[in-house]
VMD Tcl script that draws the C-alpha trace (Angstrom):
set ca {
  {-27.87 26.13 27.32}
  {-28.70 22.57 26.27}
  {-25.75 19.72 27.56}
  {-23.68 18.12 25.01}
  {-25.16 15.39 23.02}
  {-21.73 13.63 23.64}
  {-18.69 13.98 25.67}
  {-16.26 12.72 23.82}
  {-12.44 12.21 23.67}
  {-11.49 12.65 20.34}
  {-7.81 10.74 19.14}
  {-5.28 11.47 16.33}
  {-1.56 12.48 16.03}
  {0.50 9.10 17.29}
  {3.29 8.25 16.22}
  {3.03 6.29 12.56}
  {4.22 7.27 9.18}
  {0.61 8.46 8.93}
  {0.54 10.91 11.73}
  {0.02 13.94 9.96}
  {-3.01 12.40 7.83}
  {-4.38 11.66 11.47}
  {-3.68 15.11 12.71}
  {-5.99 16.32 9.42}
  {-8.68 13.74 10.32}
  {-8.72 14.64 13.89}
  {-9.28 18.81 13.23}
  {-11.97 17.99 10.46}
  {-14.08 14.99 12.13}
  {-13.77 17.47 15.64}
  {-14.94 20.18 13.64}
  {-17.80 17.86 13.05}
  {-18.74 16.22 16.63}
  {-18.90 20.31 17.60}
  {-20.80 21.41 14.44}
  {-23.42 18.39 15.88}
  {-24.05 19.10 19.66}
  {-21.00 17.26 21.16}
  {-17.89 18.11 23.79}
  {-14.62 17.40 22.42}
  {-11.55 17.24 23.59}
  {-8.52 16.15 21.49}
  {-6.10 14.10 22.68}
  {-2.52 13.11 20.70}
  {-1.79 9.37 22.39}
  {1.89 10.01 21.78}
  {1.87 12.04 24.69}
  {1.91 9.72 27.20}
  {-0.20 11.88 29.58}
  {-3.23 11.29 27.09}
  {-3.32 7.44 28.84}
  {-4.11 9.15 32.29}
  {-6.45 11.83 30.49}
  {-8.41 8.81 29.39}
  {-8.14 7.23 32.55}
  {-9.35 9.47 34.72}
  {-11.94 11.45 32.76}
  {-15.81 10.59 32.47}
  {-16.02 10.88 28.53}
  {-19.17 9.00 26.94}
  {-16.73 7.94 23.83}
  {-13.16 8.11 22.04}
  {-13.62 8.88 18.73}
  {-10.77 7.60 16.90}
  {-8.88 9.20 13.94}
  {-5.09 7.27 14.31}
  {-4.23 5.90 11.09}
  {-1.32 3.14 10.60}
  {0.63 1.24 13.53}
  {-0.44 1.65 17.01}
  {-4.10 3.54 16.25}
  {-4.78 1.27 13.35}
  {-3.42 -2.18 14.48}
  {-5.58 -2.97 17.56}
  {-2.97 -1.12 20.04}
  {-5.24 1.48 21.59}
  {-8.69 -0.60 20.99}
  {-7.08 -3.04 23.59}
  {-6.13 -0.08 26.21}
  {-9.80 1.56 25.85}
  {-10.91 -2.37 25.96}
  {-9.19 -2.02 29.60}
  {-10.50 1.40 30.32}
  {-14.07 0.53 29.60}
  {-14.19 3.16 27.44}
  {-16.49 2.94 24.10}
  {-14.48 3.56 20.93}
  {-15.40 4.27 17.29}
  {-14.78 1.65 14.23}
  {-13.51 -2.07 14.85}
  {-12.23 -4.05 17.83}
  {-8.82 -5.35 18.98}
  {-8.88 -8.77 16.88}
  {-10.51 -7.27 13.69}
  {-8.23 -4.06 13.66}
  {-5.59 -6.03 13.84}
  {-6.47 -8.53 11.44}
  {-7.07 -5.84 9.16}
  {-4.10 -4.27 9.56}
  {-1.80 -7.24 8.97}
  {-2.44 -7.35 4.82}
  {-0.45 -11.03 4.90}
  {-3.56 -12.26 7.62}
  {-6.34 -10.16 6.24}
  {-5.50 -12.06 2.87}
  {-5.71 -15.23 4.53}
  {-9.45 -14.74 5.92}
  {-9.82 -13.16 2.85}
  {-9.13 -16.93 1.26}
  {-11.03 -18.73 4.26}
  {-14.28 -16.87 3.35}
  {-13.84 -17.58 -0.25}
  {-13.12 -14.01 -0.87}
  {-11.77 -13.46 -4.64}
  {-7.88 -11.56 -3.71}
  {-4.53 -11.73 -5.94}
  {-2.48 -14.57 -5.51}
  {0.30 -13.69 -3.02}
  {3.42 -14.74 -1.05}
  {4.10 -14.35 2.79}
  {8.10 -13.27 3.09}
  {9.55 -13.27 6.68}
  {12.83 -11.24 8.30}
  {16.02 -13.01 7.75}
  {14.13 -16.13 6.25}
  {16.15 -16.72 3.05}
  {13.81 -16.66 -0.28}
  {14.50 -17.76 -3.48}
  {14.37 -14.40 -5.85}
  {14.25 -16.70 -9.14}
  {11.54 -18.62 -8.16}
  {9.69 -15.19 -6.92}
  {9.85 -14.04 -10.92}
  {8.68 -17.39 -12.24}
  {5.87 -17.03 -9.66}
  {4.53 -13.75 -9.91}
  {6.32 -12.50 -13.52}
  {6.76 -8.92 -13.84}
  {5.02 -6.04 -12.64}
  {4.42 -7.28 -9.78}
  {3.60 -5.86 -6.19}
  {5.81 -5.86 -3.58}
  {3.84 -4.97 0.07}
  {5.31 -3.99 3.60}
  {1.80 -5.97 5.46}
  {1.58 -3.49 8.54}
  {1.52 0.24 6.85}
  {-1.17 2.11 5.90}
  {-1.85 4.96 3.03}
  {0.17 2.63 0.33}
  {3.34 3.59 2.50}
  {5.59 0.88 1.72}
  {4.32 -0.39 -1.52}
  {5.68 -1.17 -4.69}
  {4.96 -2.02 -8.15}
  {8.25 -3.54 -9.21}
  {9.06 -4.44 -13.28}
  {12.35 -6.24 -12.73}
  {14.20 -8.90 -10.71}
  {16.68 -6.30 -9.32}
  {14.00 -4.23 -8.47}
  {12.22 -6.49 -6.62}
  {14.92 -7.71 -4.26}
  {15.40 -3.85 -3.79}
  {11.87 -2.98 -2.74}
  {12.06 -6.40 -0.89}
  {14.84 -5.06 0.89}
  {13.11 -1.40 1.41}
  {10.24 -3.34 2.95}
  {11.64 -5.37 5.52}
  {13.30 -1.75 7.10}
  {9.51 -1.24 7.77}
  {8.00 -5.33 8.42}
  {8.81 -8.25 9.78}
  {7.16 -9.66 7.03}
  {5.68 -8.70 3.21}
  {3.45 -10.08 0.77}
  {4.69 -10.29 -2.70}
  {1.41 -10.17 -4.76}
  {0.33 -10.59 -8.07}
  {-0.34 -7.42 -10.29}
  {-3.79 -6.76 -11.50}
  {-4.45 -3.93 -14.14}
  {-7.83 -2.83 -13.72}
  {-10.09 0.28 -12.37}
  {-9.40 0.93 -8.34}
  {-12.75 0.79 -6.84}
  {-13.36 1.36 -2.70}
  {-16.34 0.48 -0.52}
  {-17.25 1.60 2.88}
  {-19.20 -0.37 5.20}
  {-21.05 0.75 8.06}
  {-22.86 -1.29 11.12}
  {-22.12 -3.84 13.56}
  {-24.49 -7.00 13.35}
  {-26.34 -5.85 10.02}
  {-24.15 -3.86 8.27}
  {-24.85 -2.05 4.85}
  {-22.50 -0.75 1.90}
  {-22.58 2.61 1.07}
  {-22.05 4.01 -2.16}
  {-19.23 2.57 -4.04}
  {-16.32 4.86 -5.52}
  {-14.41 4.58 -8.25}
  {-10.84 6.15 -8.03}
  {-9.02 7.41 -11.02}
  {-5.27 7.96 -9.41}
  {-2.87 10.53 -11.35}
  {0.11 7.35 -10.65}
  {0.16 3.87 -11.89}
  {-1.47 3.17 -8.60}
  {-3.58 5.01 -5.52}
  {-0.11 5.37 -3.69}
  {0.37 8.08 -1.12}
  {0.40 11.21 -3.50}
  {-2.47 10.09 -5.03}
  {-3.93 9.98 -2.11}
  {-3.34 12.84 -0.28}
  {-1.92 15.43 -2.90}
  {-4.02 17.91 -4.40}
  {-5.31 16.72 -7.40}
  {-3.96 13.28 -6.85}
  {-6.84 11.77 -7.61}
  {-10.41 11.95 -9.04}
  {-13.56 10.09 -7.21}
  {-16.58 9.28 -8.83}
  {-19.28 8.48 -6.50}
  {-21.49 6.44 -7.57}
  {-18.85 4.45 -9.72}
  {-19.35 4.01 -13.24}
  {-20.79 0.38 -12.98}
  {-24.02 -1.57 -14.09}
  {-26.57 -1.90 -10.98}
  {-25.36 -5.77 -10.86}
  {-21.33 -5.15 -10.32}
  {-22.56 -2.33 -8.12}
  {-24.45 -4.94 -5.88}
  {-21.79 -7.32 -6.43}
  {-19.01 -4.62 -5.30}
  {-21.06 -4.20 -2.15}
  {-21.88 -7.31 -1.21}
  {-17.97 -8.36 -1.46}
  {-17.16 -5.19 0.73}
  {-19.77 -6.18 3.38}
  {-18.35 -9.94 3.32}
  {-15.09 -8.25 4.08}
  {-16.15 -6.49 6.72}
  {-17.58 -9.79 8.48}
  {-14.82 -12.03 7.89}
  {-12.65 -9.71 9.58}
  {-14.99 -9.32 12.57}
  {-15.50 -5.56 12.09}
  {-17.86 -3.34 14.07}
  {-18.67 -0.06 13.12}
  {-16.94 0.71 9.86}
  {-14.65 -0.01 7.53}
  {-13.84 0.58 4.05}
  {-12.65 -2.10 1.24}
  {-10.09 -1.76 -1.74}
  {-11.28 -3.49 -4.76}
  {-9.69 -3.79 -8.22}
  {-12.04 -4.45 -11.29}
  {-9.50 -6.18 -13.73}
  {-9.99 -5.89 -17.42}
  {-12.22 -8.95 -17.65}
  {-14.87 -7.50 -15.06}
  {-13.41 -9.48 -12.60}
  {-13.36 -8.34 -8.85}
  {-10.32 -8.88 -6.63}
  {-10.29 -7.49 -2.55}
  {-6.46 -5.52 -1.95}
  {-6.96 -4.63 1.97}
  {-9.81 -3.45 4.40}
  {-9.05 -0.32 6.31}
  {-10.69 -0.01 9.80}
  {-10.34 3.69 10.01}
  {-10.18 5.21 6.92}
  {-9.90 9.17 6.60}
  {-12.15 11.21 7.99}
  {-11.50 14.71 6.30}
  {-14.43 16.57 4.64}
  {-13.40 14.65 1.68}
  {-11.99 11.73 2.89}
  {-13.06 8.91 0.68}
  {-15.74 7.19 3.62}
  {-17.42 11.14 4.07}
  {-17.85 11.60 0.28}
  {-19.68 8.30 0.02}
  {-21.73 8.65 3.36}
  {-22.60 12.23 1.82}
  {-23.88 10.32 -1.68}
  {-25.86 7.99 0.65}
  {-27.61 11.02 2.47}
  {-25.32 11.67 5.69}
  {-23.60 14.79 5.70}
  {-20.30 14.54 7.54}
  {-21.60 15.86 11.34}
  {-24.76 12.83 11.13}
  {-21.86 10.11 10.09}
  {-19.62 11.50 12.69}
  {-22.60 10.79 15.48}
  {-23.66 7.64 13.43}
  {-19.96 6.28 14.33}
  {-20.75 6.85 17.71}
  {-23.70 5.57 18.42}
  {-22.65 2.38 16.71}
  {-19.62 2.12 19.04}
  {-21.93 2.83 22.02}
  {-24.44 0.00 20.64}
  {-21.68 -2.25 20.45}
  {-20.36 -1.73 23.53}
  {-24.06 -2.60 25.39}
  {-24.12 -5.62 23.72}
  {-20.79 -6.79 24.92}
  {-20.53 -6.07 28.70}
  {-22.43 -4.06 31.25}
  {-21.55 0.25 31.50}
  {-18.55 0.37 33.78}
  {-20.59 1.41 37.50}
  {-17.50 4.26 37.78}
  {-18.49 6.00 34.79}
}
mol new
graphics top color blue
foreach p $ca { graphics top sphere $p radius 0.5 }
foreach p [lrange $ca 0 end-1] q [lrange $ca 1 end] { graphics top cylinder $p $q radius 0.2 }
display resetview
């Protein structure tokens, strides 16, 4: 019987509003590493014997699948940083970076990265609610910075509603980003590689809400994606090139995947970059690797081998392992 092409220690569950999203992940992208040669064991980091698991066992990689705060947010990249053990998708600075909407948005600005105007609101930092409508007018967005899957984000079309999602968000945030609303097609990008990374197809989303919140996200029939997306060959490069900028202003290795709004005047405005987006059969970053010629087991051990490639060119292999 031939050895596994990988050992590897695959992560999902935790402990976020998104843990059942990262349960699904985790049972289709294992499915996966098996389907294509590898050893895989599953591993839930909010049980706190998973830490010792990783620890103490020879895996080749963790292949993560942890969506939102502490999987998402740089949390375990920095304990597999200390356990020398090579991990799937971004580091500890860029997942973190990413994760924070309020600083993602500022390297956003810093590489000259087109974004919607927006407003940084801290905790128990008074603001002035009459000045926020002047500002911003109504709809506007209302963001908690650190949750993923649209949890904690509102499209507000009053005053009073506004201080009332402002309210709602700070029960999840330290601080949130008031934004300005743009009305326009949702568009999303994934981005693969470390030093030369390439866009893959781009996908237009056509949510059944005002917005790709979480239903439309994850219910059936929440949404419908067209891949490629209905746009000329030149907003199609431009999409990608903006989605590839993303990824290297933030520092990411690996993958990620880039919200983009197309407003009505063919304008093109970045919303977030996700470090680990979904990884069900179809998961938004599958169904465009598939359009690009990667069926889901050959992106699964693409993943990997960029995460091993990255890891070589940081440091040497651990002697132990």
């Amino acid at each position: 019987m031939d050895s596994p092409k990988y050992n590897v220690a695959l992560l999902c569950g935790g402990s976020s509003g998104e843990r059942e999203i990262s349960k699904a992940s985790g049972k289709s992208a294992a499915a996966a590493l098996r389907k294509a040669g590898c050893q895989v064991t599953v591993l839930d980091p909010a049980e706190r014997s998973t830490l010792t698991t990783l620890l103490n066992n020879t895996f080749d990689v963790a292949f993560l699948c942890l969506h939102g705060k502490g999987g998402e947010d740089g949390t375990i990249q920095g304990f597999l940083e200390y356990a020398q053990l090579p991990y799937t998708g971004p580091g500890v600075l860029a997942s973190a970076l990413a994760m924070d909407k309020s600083r993602a948005k500022a390297q956003y600005i810093h590489h000259q990265l087109p974004t919607p105007h927006a407003k940084t609101l801290f905790r128990n930092h008074p603001y002035d609610s009459d000045a926020l409508a002047c500002e911003f007018g109504f709809p506007c967005v209302v963001k908690a910075t650190t949750e993923g899957s649209a949890l904690g984000v509102y499209i507000v079309h009053s005053q009073d509603e506004m201080d009332e999602k402002i309210a709602a968000c700070f029960t999840m945030d330290d601080h949130i980003l008031i934004e300005r609303f743009i009305k326009g097609t949702e568009l999303t990008v994934a981005v693969l590689g470390n030093d030369t990374p390439f866009a893959l197809p781009v996908i237009e989303i056509i949510p059944k809400h005002a917005f790709y919140d979480f239903e439309s996200k994850y219910a059936p029939a929440g949404s419908q994606h067209i891949c490629p997306a209905r746009l000329s060959e030149q907003d199609t490069k431009t999409v990608q090139d903006l989605a590839v900028r993303a990824h290297r202003a933030l520092g990411c290795k690996g993958m990620s995947r880039t919200d983009i709004l197309r407003d009505e005047h063919g304008s093109f405005w970045l919303l977030e970059t996700n470090t680990i987006p979904g990884m069900t059969e179809t998961s938004l970053l599958p169904d465009a690797a598939r359009v690009y010629g990667l069926d889901f087991p050959s992106l699964c051990i693409k993943l990997i081998e960029f995460a091993l490639d990255a890891k070589t060119d940081k440091k040497p292999a651990n002697p132990n392992r």
